[in-house]
C-alpha positions in Angstrom: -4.7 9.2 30.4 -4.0 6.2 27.9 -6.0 6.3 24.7 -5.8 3.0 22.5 -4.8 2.7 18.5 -6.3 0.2 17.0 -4.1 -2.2 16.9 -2.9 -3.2 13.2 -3.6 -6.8 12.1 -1.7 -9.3 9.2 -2.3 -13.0 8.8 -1.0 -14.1 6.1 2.1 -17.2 5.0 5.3 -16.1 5.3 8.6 -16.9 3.9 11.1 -18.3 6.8 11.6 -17.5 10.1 14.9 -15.8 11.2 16.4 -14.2 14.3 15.0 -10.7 13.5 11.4 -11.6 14.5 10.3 -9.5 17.2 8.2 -10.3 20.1 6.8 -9.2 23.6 5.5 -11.6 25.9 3.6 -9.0 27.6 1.3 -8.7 24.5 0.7 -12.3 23.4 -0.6 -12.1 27.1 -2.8 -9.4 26.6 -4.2 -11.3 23.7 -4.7 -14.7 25.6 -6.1 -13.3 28.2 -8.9 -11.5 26.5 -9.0 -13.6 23.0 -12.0 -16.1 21.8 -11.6 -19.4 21.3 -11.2 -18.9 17.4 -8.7 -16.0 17.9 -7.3 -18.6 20.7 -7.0 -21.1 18.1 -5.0 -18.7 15.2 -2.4 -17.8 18.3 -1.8 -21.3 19.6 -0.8 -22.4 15.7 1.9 -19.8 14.8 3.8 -22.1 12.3 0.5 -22.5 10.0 -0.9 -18.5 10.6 2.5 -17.2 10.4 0.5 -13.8 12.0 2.3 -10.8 12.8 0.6 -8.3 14.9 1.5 -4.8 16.1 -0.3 -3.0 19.2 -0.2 0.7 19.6 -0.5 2.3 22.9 -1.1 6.0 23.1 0.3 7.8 26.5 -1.2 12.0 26.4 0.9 13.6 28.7 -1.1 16.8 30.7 -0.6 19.0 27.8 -2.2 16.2 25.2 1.0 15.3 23.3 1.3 12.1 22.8 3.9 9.4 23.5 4.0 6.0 21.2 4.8 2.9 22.6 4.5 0.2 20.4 4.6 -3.8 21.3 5.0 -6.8 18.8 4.2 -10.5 18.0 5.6 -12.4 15.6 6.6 -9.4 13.7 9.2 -10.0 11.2 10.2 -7.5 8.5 12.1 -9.9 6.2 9.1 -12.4 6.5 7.2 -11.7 2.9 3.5 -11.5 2.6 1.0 -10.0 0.2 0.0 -6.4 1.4 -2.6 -6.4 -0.8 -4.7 -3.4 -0.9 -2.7 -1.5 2.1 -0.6 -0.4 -1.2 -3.3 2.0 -2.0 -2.5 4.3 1.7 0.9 5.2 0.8 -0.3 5.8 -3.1 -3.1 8.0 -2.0 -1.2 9.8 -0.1 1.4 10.9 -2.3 -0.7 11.2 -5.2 -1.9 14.4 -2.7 1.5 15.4 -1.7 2.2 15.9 -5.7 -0.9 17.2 -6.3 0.6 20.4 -4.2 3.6 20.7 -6.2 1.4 21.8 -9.3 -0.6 24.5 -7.8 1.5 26.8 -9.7 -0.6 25.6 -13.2 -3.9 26.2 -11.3 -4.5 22.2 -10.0 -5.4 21.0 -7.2 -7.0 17.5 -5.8 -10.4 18.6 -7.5 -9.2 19.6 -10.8 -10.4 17.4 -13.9 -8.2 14.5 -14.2 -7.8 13.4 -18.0 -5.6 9.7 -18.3 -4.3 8.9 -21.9 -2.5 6.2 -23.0 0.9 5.7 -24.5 2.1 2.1 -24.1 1.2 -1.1 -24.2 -2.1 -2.0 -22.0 -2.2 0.9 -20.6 -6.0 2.3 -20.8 -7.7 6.0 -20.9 -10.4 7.6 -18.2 -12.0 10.6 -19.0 -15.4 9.8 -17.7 -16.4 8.6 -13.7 -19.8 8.0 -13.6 -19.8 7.4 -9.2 -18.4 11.6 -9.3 -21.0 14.1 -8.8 -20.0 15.8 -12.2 -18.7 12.5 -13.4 -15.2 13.5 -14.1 -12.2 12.2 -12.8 -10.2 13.7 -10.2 -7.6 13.2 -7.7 -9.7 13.9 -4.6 -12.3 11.4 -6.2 -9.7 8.6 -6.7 -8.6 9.3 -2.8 -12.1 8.9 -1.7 -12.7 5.8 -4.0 -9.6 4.3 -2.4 -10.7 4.6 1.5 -14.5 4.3 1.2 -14.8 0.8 -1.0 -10.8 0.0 -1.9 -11.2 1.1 -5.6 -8.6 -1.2 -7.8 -8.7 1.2 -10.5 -8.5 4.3 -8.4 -5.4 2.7 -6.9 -4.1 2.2 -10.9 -4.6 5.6 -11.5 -2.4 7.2 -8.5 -0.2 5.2 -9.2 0.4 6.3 -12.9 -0.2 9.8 -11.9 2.6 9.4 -9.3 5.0 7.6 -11.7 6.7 4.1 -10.4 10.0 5.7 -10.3 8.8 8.8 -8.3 6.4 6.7 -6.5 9.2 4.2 -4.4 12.0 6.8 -4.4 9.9 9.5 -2.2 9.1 6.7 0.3 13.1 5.4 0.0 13.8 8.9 0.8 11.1 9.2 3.8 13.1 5.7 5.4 10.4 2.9 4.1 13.4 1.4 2.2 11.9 -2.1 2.7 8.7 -1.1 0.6 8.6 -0.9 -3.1 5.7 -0.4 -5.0 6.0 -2.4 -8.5 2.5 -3.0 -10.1 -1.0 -1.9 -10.8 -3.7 -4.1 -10.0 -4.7 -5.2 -13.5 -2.6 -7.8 -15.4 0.6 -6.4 -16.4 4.4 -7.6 -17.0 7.1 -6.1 -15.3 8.1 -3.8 -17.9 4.8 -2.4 -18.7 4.1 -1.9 -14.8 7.5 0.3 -15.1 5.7 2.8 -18.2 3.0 5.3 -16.9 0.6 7.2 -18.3 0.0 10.5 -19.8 -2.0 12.8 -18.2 -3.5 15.8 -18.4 -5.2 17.9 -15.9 -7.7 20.6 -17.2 -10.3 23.2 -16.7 -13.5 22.6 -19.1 -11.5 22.6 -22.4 -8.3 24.5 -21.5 -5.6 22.5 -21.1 -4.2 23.7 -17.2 -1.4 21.0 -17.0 0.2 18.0 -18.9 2.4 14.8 -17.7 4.2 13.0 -20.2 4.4 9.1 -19.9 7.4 8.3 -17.4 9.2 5.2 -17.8 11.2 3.7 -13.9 14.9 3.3 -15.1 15.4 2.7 -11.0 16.3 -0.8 -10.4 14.9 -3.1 -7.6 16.2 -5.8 -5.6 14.6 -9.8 -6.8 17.3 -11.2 -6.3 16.0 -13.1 -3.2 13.2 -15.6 -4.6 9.8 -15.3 -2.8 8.2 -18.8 -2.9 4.8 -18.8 -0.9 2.8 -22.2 0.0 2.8 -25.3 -1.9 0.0 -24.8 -4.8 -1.5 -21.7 -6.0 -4.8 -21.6 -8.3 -4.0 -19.2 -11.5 -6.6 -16.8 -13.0 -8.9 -20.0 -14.8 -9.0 -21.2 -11.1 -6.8 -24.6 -12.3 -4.6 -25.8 -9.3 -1.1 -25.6 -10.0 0.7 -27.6 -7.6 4.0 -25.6 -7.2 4.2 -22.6 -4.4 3.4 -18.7 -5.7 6.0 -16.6 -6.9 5.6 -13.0 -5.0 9.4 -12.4 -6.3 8.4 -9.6 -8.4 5.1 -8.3 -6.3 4.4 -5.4 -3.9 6.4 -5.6 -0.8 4.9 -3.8 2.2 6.2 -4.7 5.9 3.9 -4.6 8.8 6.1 -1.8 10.8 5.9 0.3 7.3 2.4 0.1 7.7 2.4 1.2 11.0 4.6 4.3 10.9 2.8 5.6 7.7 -0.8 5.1 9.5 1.0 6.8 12.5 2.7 9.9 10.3 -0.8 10.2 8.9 -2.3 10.4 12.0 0.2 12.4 14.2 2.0 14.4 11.2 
């Protein structure tokens, strides 16, 4: 009995193409056979998509465990694109492995979630007015993130994980082509490496504090990340001279995928 994944989609401008790409020719098949004339048009123009696609298929065996088999298009780890908001899974996600590690102190993902601030830009929440008791928490922040891809949600997991802690537990779990490097509010690289305080408390006792962490990790820019040939900055003026991504998020396609599949089949 075969049961289907939905199948994980990116288009998006790459940087160039190399001899690592992976493809089947049994998939782009699939897809022809089956696909619209606008998907049509998308998979007969691969140099100006630059799409990478990966198709999960799901095998149960009689006892219901299941078997992966996965199939590829265009899928190219060292080809760069903007992930984008598919940052916020792996965030989320830690944010509630850590979250167990402080159960000692009385916390957990529903505890009041206090965030103060301690260098520059950095900004406080003690108030969410979209929570029932309209205080901040980590479950709250998790739900923000999956049901309407909260920004500041995102921000805060991400301080209350720490950079530094943040990209080495997922270095340590194998994603060693991901690394997490900003919030999504203006910052420089420096202050996206500073964190917040936080506190974590029960009405006005004080259950747990986290001092502000500063990343002393280093991370690779060394290869230059040039996307497209004009870009329009934050006054929406054209600059004519590709984006730098150098610095950004980095989040390959097959990361995506195994984390959805851990999450899914732990």
């Amino acid at each position: 009995m075969k049961f289907i994944l939905p199948a994980i989609f990116s288009f998006c401008l790459f940087t160039q193409s190399n001899a690592q790409e992976k493809t089947d020719a049994w998939l782009e098949q699939l897809l022809r056979k089956n696909a619209s004339t606008s998907l049509l048009q998308v998979l007969n123009q691969p140099d100006t998509f630059q799409y990478q696609l990966i198709y999960t298929q799901i095998n149960r065996d009689k006892n219901n465990q299941p078997q992966l088999k996965n199939f590829y298009l265009h899928v190219d780890k060292n080809r760069y694109f903007n992930p984008a908001s598919m940052v916020k899974l792996p965030t989320a996600l830690l944010a509630l492995e850590k979250i167990h590690t402080l159960e000692q102190y009385g916390v957990n993902r529903n505890t009041t979630m206090l965030t103060d601030s301690g260098y520059a830009r950095q900004t406080k929440v003690t108030y969410d007015s979209s929570a029932s008791n309209y205080l901040p928490s980590v479950a709250h922040y998790v739900k923000k993130i999956f049901l309407v891809s909260d920004n500041d949600a995102y921000n805060r997991l991400y301080e209350f994980n720490g950079q530094q802690t943040l990209n080495q537990r997922l270095w340590d779990m194998g994603y060693t082509d991901t690394r997490i490097t900003r919030r999504f509010v203006t910052m420089n690289e420096d202050q996206n490496r500073h964190t917040n305080p936080i506190r974590f408390v029960e009405g006005d006792k004080l259950l747990y504090a986290q001092p502000p962490v500063h990343n002393t990790l280093p991370f690779d820019f060394s290869k230059k990340i040039l996307i497209g040939r004009a870009h329009f900055n934050r006054d929406d003026s054209l600059i004519n001279t590709p984006f730098d991504f150098t610095t950004h998020n980095n989040f390959p396609l097959e990361d995506m995928q195994r984390i959805l599949q851990a999450t899914i089949f732990p």
